[in-house]
C-alpha positions in Angstrom: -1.4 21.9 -26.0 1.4 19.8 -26.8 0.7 16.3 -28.7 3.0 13.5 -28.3 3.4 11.3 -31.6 0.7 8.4 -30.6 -2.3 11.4 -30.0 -4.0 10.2 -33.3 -3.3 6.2 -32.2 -4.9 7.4 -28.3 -7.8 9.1 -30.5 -8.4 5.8 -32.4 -8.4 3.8 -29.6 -11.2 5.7 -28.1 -9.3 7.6 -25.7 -10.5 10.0 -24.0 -8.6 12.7 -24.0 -7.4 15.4 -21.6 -4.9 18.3 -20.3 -2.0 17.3 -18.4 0.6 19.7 -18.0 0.4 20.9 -21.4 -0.3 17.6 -23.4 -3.0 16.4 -24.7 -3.0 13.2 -22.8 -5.5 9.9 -22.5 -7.0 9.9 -19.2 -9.2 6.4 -19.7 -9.5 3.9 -22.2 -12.2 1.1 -21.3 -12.1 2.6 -18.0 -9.5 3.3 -14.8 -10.3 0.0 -13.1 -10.7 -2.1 -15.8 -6.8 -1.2 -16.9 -5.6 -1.0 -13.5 -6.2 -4.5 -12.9 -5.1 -5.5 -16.4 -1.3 -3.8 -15.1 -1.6 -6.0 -12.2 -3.0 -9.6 -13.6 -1.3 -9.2 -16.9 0.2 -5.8 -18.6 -0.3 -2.2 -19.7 1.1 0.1 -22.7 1.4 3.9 -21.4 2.8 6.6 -23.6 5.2 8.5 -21.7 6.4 9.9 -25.1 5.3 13.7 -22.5 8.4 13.0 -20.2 11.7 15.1 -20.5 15.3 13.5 -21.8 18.6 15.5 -21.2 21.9 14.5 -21.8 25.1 15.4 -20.0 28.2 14.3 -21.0 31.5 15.5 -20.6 34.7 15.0 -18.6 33.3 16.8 -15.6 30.0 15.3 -16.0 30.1 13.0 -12.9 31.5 16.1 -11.0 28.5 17.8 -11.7 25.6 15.8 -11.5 27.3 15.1 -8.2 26.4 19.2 -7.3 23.1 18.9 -9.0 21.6 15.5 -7.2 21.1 14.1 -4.2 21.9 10.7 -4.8 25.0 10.0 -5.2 26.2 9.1 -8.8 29.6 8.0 -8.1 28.0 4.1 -7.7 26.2 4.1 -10.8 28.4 1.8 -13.6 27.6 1.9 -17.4 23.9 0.2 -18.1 22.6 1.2 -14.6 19.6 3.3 -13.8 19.4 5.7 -10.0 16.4 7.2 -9.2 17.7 11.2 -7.6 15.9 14.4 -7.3 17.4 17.8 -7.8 17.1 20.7 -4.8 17.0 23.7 -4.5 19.2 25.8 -1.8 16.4 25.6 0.8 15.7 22.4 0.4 12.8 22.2 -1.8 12.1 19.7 -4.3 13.1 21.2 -8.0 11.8 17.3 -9.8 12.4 13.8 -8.8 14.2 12.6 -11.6 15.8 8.8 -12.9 19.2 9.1 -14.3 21.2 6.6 -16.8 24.9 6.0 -17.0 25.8 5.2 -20.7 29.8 6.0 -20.2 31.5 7.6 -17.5 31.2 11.0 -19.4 27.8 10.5 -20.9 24.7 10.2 -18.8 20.8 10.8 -18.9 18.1 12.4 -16.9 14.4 11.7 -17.8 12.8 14.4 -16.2 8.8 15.0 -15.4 6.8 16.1 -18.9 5.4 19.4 -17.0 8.9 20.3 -15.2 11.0 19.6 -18.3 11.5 23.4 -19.0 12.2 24.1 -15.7 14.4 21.7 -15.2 16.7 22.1 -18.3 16.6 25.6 -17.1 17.8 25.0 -13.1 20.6 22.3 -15.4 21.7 25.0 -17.0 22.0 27.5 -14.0 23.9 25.0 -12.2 26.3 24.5 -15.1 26.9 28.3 -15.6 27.3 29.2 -11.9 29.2 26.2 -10.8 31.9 26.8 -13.9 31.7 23.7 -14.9 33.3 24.6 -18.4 34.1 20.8 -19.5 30.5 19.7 -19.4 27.4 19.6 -22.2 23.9 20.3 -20.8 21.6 19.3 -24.1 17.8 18.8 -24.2 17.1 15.9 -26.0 13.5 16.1 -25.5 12.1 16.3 -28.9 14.0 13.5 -29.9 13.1 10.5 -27.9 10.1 8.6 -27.7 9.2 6.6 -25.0 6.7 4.0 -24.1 5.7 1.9 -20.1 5.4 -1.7 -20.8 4.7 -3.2 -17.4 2.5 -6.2 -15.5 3.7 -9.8 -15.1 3.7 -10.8 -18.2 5.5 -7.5 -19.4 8.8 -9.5 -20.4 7.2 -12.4 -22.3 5.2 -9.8 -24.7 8.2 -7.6 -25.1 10.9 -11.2 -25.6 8.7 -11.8 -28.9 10.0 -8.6 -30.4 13.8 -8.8 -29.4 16.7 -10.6 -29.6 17.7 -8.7 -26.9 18.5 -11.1 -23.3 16.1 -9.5 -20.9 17.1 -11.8 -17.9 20.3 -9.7 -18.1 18.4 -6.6 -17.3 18.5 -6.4 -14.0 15.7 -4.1 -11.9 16.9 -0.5 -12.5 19.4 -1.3 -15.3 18.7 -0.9 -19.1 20.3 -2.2 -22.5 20.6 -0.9 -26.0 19.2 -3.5 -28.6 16.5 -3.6 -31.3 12.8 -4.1 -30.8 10.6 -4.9 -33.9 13.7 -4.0 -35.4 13.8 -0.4 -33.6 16.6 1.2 -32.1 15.8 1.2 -28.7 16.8 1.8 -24.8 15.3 -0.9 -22.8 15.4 -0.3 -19.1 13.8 -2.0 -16.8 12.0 0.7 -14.7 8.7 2.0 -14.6 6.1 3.5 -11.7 3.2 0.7 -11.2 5.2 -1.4 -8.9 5.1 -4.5 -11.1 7.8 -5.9 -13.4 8.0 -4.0 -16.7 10.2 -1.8 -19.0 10.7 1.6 -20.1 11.5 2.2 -24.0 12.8 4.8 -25.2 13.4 5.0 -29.3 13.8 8.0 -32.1 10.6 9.7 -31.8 9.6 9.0 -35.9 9.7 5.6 -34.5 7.9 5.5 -31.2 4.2 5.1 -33.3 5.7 2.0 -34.5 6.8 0.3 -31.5 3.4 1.5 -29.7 1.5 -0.8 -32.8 3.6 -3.4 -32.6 3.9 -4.1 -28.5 0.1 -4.0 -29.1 -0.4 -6.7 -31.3 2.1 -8.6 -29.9 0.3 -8.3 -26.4 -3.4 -7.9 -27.1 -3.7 -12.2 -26.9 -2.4 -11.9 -23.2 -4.5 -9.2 -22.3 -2.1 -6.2 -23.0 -4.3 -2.8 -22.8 -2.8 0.8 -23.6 -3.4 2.5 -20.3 -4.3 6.1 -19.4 -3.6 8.2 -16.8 -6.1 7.8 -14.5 -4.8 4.3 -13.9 -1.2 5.0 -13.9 -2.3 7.7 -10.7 -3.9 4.6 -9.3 -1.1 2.2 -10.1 1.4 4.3 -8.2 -0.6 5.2 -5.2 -1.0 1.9 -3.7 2.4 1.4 -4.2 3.3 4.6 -2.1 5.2 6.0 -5.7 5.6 10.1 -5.4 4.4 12.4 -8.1 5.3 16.0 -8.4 3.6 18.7 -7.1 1.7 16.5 -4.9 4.2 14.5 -2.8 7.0 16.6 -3.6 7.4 20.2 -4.4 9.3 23.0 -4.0 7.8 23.5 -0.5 8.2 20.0 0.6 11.9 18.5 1.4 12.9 15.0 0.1 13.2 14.0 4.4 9.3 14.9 4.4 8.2 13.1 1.5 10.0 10.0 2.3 13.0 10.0 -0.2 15.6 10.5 2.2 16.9 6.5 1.3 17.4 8.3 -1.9 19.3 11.5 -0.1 23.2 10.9 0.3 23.8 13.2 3.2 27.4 11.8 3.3 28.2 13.7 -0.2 30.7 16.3 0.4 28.3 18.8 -1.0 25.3 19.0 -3.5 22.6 22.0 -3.7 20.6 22.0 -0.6 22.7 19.6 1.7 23.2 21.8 4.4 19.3 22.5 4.8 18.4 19.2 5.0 21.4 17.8 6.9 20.0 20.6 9.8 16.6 19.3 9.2 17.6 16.1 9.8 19.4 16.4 13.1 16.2 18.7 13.7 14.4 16.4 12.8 11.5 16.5 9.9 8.4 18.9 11.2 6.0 16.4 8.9 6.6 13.4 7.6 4.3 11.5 4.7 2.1 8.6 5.8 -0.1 6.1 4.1 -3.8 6.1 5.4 -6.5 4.1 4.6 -10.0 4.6 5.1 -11.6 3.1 8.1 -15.3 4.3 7.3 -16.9 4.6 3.5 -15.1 7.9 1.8 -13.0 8.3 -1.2 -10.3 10.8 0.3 -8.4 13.5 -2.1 -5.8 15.5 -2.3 -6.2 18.9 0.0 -8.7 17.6 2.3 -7.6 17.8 5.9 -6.8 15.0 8.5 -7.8 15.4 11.5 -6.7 13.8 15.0 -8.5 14.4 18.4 -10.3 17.1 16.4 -7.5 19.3 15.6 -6.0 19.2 11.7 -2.3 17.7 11.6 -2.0 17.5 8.0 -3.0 17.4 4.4 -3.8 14.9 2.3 -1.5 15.1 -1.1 -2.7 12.7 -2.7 -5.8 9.7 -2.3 -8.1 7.1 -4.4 -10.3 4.4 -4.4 -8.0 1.2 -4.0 -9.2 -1.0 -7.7 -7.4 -3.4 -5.7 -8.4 -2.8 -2.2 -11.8 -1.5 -2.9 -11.3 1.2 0.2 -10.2 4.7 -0.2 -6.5 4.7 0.3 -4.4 8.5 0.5 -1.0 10.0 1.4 -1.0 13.1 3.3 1.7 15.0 5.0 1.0 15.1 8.7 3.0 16.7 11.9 5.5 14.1 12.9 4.1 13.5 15.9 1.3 12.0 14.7 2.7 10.1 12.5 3.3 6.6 13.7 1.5 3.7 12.1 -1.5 2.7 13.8 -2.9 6.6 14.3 -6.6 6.8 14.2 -7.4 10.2 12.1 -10.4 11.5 10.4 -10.4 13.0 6.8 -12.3 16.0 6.0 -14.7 14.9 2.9 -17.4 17.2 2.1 -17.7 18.5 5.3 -18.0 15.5 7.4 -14.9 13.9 9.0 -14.7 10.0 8.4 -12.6 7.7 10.4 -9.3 6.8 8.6 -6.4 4.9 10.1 -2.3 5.4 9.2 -1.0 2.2 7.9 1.9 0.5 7.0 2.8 1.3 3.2 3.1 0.3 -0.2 -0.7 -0.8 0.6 -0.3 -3.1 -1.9 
C-alpha cells in the first residue's frame, strides 16, 4: 500500500490504521463520533495528502477541459474553484472532480486518491484523440501535499499562521500565500459541509504544516480526523463519493449533479446521452432517507415500497448528529418524491424508513 507523508504522524497519534484504495489510511482517532462532532462544534485536520493533482496548461487548455467536463469552465476566472465530473461516452461517471483556474492557460484538477490512475489515463486519451496538440496533461501527484482544515472555527486557527486575508477567500475560491511560512494553496473548499479550507503545499512540507495547524488548533478543540468521520461528515450533508453515488454505471442526472451538468455546452464527452436522458427523463433518481424504525441502513441493502424493491441503498450511517440511521439510495423515479414511506432490507427484516428532504443536516 501506498503511505502518504503524515503515516508515521497518524501512527503516533494512535491511529488506527486501514486500506483505502491503496493507502494506508486512519480510519478513527478517539473515535468516529467523538471527531464528527468536533468538525461540527469546532474543527477537524484530515490528510488528504491520497487525493490526485493534475495540471493542464496550455493555449488550448480551456478548449479542452471544455471536451473533458461537464461543467462548463468558460465562467471560472483566475483564483476560482468549480466542482465538474468527467464522462464517459454513455454517460457514466469516469470521477467527480474540483478544478482550479490559476491563468487562463494553466489550470488544476484534484482528482479522487483511488481514481487518480484512471483518470490521468482517460486525460490523456482525451488529449490524444481529440488532437489537442497545444495542451500539457502532467500528473503532479507526487508532488503536492494536501491537508482539510474545516468546522467553525477553521479560519481563526488557520488566521494565526498566515498573513494571508482569508475574508477575501470567497466559498470555492483559493489564494497562494504562506502558512507557517509554507508555500501554500489555500482554497476554501472541503466535503463536511462546514466552513474550512483545503491546503495544498510541496509534499516535503505537508508533515510540517500538519504539526503546526495542530498545535495552533489543539486549544480550540482541533482534532486530526479519520475517515470514518469524514464518510459521516459528508453523508448528512447529501456530499457524493465515488463508486457509491456515482460510478461508471450511474449518470450525473441520477446521482443528483445535473446543477453541475451544462447541457447548453456545444459538446463535451457524453452530452448527447444524457441530454436524451434528460428529455427521457432519469429511470432512478437519488433520494435521502431516514430511518423511521430503529436500523442502521448500508450500502446494498434494498428499499422496498408496497413490498416490491425500487432501489438500492448506496450509501447510509448512523446520524452522530441526528442519532437515527440516515442513507442515500438510488430508487425508480417514481417513487421518488419526498415523503415516500419505504422499508430497508437490514438483516433480513424490512424496517420502516421514510424519503426526506436533503442535506439532513
Amino acid at each position: 500500500m501506498q503511505k502518504t507523508p503524515l503515516n508515521q504522524l497518524h501512527r503516533d497519534l494512535g491511529a488506527r490504521m486501514v486500506p483505502f484504495g491503496g493507502w494506508d489510511m486512519p480510519v478513527q482517532y478517539s473515535g468516529v463520533i467523538d471527531e464528527h462532532l468536533a468538525v461540527r462544534s469546532a474543527a477537524g485536520l484530515f490528510d488528504v495528502s491520497h487525493m490526485g493533482e493534475v495540471e493542464v496548461r496550455g493555449p488550448g487548455a480551456l478548449a479542452y477541459i471544455q471536451e473533458l467536463t461537464i461543467n462548463d469552465a468558460s465562467k471560472l476566472v483566475d483564483g476560482q474553484v468549480q466542482y465538474s465530473a468527467f464522462c464517459y461516452p454513455d454517460g457514466g461517471v469516469v470521477d467527480d472532480v474540483t478544478l482550479y483556474r490559476f491563468a487562463a492557460d494553466r489550470y488544476m484538477f484534484c482528482v479522487n486518491a483511488s481514481n487518480a490512475d484512471k483518470d490521468f489515463a482517460w486525460m490523456q486519451k482525451v488529449l490524444v484523440e481529440g488532437d489537442f496538440s497545444n495542451v500539457e496533461v502532467i500528473n503532479r501527484s507526487d508532488a503536492y501535499g494536501q491537508i482539510a482544515l474545516q468546522g467553525p472555527k477553521a479560519q481563526e486557527i488557520l488566521a494565526r499562521l498566515t498573513n494571508c486575508n482569508l475574508d477575501a477567500i470567497a466559498y470555492y475560491h483559493f489564494a497562494e500565500g504562506l502558512v507557517a511560512g509554507i508555500p501554500t494553496i489555500i482554497s476554501r473548499t472541503g466535503y463536511t459541509g462546514e466552513d474550512g479550507f483545503e491546503l495544498y503545499c510541496a509534499d516535503d512540507a505537508v508533515a510540517r504544516l500538519w504539526q503546526e495547524l495542530l498545535a495552533a488548533g489543539t486549544p480550540d478543540g482541533l482534532l486530526p480526523i479519520g475517515l470514518g468521520a469524514r464518510d459521516t461528515l459528508r453523508l448528512e450533508k447529501k456530499y457524493a463519493l465515488y463508486g457509491h453515488e456515482l460510478s461508471e454505471a450511474i449518470t450525473p442526472l441520477e446521482a443528483g449533479i445535473g446543477w453541475i451538468t451544462k447541457l447548453d455546452k456545444p459538446s463535451f464527452i457524453g452530452r448527447a446521452v444524457l441530454l436524451d436522458q434528460k428529455n427521457r427523463g432519469v429511470p432512478r433518481r437519488l433520494v435521502g432517507i431516514r430511518m423511521v424504525d430503529s436500523g442502521v441502513p448500508r450500502a446494498d441493502y434494498p428499499v422496498y415500497v408496497d413490498g416490491n424493491q425500487v432501489g438500492l441503498v448506496t450509501s447510509g450511517t448512523m446520524s452522530p448528529v441526528l442519532k437515527v440511521g440516515i442513507a442515500l439510495a438510488l430508487v425508480a423515479s417514481e417513487h421518488a418524491a419526498i415523503g415516500t414511506r419505504v422499508e430497508i432490507g437490514i438483516r433480513q427484516k424490512r424496517v420502516a424508513a421514510e424519503i426526506v428532504k436533503t442535506p439532513f443536516v
